[in-house]
C-alpha positions as a Python dict, from the first residue, in 0.01 Angstrom:
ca = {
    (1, 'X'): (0, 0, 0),
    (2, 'X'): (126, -343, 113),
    (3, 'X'): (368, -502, -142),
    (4, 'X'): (254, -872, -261),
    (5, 'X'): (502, -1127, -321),
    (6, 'X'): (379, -1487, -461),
    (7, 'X'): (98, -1567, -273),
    (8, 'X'): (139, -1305, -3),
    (9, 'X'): (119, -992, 150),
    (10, 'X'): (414, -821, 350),
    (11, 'X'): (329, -532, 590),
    (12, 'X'): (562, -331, 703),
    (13, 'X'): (568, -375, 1100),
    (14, 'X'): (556, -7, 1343),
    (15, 'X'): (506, -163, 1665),
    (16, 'X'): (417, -440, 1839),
    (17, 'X'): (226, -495, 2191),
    (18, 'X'): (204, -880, 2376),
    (19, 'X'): (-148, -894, 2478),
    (20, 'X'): (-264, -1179, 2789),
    (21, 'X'): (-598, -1270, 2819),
    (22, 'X'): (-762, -1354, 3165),
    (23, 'X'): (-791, -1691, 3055),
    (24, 'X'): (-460, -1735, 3013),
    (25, 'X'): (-435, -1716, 2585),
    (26, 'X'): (-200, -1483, 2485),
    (27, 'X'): (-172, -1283, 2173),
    (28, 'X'): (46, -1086, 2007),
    (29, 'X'): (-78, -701, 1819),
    (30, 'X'): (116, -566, 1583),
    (31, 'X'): (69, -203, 1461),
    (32, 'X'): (130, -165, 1040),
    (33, 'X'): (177, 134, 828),
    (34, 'X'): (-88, -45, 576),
    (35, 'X'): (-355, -194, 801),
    (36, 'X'): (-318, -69, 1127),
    (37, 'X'): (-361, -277, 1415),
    (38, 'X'): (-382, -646, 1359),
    (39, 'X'): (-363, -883, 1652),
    (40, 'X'): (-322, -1306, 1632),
    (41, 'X'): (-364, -1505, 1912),
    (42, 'X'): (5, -1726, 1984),
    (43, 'X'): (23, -2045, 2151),
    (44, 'X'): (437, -2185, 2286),
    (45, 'X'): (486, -2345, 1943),
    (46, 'X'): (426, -2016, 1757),
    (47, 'X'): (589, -1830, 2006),
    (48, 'X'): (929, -2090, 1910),
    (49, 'X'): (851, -2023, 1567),
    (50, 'X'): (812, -1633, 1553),
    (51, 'X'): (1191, -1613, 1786),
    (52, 'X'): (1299, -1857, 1538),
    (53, 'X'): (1236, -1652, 1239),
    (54, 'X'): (1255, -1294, 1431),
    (55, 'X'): (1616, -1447, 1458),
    (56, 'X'): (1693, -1526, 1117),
    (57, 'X'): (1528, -1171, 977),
    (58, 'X'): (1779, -1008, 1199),
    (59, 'X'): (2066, -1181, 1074),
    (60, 'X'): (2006, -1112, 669),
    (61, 'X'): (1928, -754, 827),
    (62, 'X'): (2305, -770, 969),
    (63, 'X'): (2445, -869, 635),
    (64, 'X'): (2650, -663, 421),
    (65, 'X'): (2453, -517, 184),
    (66, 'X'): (2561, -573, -125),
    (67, 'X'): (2577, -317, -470),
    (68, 'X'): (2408, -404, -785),
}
């Protein structure tokens, strides 16, 4: 089941596929372990955002992890 967190859901990501369109829209399909396939069409600003944030998931991912 996909784990909720304040006001949304997180899916835990399997794969992922960029998908063009004839028309030139492009979109981006992501396989989950909860939903399946799920695809979003992505314009250049979302594109900035996603490598923006794909960059600062893999830095906490790179952090010592830390006992409790």
């Amino acid at each position: 089941m996909a784990s909720e967190t304040k006001d949304q859901t997180t899916l835990t990501v399997t794969a992922s596929q960029a998908l063009g369109r004839p028309d030139g829209r492009a979109a981006i399909r992501l396989q989950t372990k909860e939903l399946g396939s799920i695809a979003f069409e992505v314009d250049q600003q979302a594109i900035d955002a996603l490598r923006r944030d794909l960059a600062t998931a893999e830095q906490f991912l790179r952090q010592p992890k830390t006992k409790n």
